[in-house]
C-alpha positions in Angstrom: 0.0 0.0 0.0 1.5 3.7 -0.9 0.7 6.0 1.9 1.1 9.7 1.1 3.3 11.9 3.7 1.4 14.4 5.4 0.9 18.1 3.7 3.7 20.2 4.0 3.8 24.0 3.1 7.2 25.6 2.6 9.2 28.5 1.0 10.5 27.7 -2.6 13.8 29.6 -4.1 11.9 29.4 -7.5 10.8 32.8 -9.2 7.1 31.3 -10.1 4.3 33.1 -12.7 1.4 32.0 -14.3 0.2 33.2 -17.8 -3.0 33.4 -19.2 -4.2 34.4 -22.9 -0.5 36.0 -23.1 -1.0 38.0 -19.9 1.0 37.4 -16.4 -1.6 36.7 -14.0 1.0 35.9 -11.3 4.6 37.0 -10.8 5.8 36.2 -7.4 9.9 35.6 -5.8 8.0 34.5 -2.7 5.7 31.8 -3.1 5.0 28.9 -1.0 5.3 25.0 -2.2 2.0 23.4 -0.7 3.0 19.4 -1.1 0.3 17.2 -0.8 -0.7 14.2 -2.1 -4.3 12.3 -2.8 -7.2 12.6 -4.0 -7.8 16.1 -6.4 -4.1 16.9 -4.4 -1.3 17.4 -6.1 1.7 19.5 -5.7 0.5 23.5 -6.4 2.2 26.9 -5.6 0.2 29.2 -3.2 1.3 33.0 -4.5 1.0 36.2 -2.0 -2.2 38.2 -2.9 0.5 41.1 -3.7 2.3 39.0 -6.4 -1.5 38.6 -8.3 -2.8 40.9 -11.1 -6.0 41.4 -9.2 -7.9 43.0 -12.1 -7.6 40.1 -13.8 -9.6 37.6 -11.5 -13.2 38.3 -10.8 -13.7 37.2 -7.6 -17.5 35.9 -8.0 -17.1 32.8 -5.7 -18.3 29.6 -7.2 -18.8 26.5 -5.3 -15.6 25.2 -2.9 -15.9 21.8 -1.5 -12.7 22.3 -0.2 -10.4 25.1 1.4 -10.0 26.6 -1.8 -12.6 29.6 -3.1 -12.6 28.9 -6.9 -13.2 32.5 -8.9 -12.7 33.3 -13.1 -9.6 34.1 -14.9 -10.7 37.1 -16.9 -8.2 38.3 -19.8 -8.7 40.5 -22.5 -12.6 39.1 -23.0 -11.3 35.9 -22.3 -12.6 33.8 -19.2 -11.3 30.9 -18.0 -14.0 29.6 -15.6 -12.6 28.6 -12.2 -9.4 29.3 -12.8 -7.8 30.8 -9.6 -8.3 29.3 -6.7 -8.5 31.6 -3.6 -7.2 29.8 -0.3 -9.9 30.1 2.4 -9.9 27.8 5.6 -6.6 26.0 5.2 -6.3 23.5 8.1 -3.6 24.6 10.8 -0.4 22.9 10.0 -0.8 25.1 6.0 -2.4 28.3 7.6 0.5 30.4 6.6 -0.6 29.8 3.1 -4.5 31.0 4.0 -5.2 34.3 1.8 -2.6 33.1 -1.1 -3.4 32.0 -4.4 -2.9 28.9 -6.4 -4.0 28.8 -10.3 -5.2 25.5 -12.2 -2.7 23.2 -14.3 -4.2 23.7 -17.8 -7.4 24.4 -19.3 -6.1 28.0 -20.5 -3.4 28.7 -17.6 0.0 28.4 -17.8 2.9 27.8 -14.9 6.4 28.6 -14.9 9.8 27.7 -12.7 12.3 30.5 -13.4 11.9 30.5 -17.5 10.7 27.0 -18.0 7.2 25.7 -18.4 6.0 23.3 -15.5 3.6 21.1 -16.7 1.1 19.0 -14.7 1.8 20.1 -10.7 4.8 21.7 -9.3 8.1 19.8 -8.8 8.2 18.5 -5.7 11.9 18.8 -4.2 11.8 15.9 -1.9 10.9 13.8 -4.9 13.2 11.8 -6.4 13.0 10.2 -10.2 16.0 7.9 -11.0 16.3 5.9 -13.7 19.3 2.8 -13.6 20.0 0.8 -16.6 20.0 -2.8 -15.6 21.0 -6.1 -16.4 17.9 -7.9 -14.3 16.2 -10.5 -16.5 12.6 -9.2 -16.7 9.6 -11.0 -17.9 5.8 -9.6 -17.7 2.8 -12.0 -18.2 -0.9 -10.9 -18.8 -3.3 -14.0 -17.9 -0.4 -16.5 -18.4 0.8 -15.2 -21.7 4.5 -13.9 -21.9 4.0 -10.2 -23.3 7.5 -9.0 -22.6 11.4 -10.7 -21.9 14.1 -8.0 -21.1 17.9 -8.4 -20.4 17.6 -4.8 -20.8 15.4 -2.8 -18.3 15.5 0.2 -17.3 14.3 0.6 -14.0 12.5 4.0 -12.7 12.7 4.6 -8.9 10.3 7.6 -7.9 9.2 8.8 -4.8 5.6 7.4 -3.1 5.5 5.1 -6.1 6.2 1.4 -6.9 9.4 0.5 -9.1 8.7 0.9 -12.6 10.8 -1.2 -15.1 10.5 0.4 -18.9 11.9 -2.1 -21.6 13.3 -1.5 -24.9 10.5 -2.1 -27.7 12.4 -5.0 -29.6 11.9 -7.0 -26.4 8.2 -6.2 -25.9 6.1 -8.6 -28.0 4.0 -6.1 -29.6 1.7 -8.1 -31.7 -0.6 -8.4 -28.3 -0.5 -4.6 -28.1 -3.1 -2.1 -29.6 -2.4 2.3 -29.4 -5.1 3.5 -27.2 -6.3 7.3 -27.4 -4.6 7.7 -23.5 -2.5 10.0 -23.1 -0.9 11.7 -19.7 2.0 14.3 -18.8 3.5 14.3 -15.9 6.2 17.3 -14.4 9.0 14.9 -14.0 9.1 12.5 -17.3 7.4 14.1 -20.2 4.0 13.5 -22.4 3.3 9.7 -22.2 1.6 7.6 -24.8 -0.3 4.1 -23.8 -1.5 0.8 -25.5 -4.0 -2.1 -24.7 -3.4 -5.6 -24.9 -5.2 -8.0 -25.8 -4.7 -11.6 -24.5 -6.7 -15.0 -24.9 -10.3 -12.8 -25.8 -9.7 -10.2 -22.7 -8.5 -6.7 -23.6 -6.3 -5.1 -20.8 -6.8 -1.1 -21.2 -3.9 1.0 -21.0 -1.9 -1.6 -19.7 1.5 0.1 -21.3 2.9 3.3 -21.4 5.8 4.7 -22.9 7.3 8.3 -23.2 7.7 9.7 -26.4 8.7 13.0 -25.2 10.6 13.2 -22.5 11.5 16.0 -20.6 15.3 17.1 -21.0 16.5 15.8 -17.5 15.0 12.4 -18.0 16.0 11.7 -21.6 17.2 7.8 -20.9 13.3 6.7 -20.6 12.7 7.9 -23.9 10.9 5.4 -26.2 10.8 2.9 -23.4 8.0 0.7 -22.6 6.7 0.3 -19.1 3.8 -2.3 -17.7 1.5 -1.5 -15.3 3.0 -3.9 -12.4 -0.5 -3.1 -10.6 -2.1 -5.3 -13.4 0.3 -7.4 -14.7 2.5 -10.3 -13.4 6.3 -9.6 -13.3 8.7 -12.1 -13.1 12.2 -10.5 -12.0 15.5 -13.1 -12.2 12.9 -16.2 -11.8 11.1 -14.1 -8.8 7.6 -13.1 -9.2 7.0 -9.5 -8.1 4.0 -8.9 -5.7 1.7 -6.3 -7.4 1.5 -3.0 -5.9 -1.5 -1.6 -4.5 -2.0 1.9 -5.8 -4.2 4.2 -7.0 -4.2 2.9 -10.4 -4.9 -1.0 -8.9 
């Protein structure tokens, strides 16, 4: 089971600004990193109301199920429904952060570290993404059928996730495997790409990923295929692997 540390708010170094419809909505030297992890909870910034264009947000509260007052992005006629998020009623241990913003990821709004585009969530500094060539003999099997045999892998260690081992695409056999329309970013790897497989009559959705783009500081996992080890049996030097229980179980 992956438990999820407990929230955490904290200074960051990082000069951090959001963009909207080619306008700065946020330009701030003094945010704070809110890391948390769940449901709807991913790593965000939370800006001081003085580093925030004010004039572009109208501040018509919607609905907030949470401690977070959603209100419109409004930019040159533009309006980008929801799209700051106002913090009201953060619990104790995050209350230095109450009165900040934070901005969605996507749909219209755009983050940045320094100069560089931050897709996703914020970076997370106490996160770790390593990737090890390996020489581990790696099989995967999906209802009994051998899909994959690496001498090859790769294997990913991240942070609050299970190992990942992403194989080179000669040793994947790929006539079981189908493109799907899935597709997923993620701040720390790049744009992924997935397939199904199908095995004996049963069709295993996204059941394989693989990063076509990867971002510059992870470029080894490019074109690498990985199996979801939550839904497929992996056999490791002749050991089977116990799957992970995850989110994505």
């Amino acid at each position: 089971m992956v438990i999820p540390p407990a929230p955490r708010l904290e200074p960051t170094p990082r000069w951090v600004r959001v963009r909207a419809n080619g306008r700065w909505v946020a330009d701030s030297r003094r945010a704070l990193l809110l890391a948390w992890y769940g449901p709807g909870m991913l790593p965000t910034y939370l800006i001081p109301p003085d580093d925030v264009d004010s004039g572009l947000i109208d501040r018509t509260a919607g609905e907030s199920p949470g401690p977070f007052v959603p209100h419109d992005v409004v930019v040159d006629g533009v309006r980008i429904s929801g799209g700051a998020l106002e913090a009201r009623g953060l619990p104790a241990p995050l209350s230095a952060g109450e009165g900040h913003w934070t901005f969605t990821w996507g749909g219209g709004v755009t983050w940045f570290e320094e100069s560089l585009e931050v897709l996703v969530h914020a970076r997370d500094p106490s996160k770790r993404v390593d990737l090890a060539p390996s020489s581990r003999h790696v099989q995967v099997h999906l209802d009994g059928v051998l899909v994959a045999d690496s001498h090859r892998p790769h294997a990913l260690f991240e942070t609050l996730l299970p190992t990942r081992l992403y194989l080179p695409p000669d040793d994947v056999h790929s006539e079981y495997l189908e493109p799907s329309s899935t597709t997923s970013r993620c701040p720390y790897k790049g744009q992924a790409r997935y397939w199904d497989a199908s095995v004996n009559g049963a069709v295993h959705r996204d059941i394989a990923w693989a990063y076509a783009e990867a971002i510059p500081e992870c470029p080894r996992i490019a074109g690498l295929i990985c199996f979801l080890n939550e839904r497929a049996d992996l056999t490791v030097d002749g050991a089977r692997v116990p799957r992970p229980v995850t989110p994505w179980s």
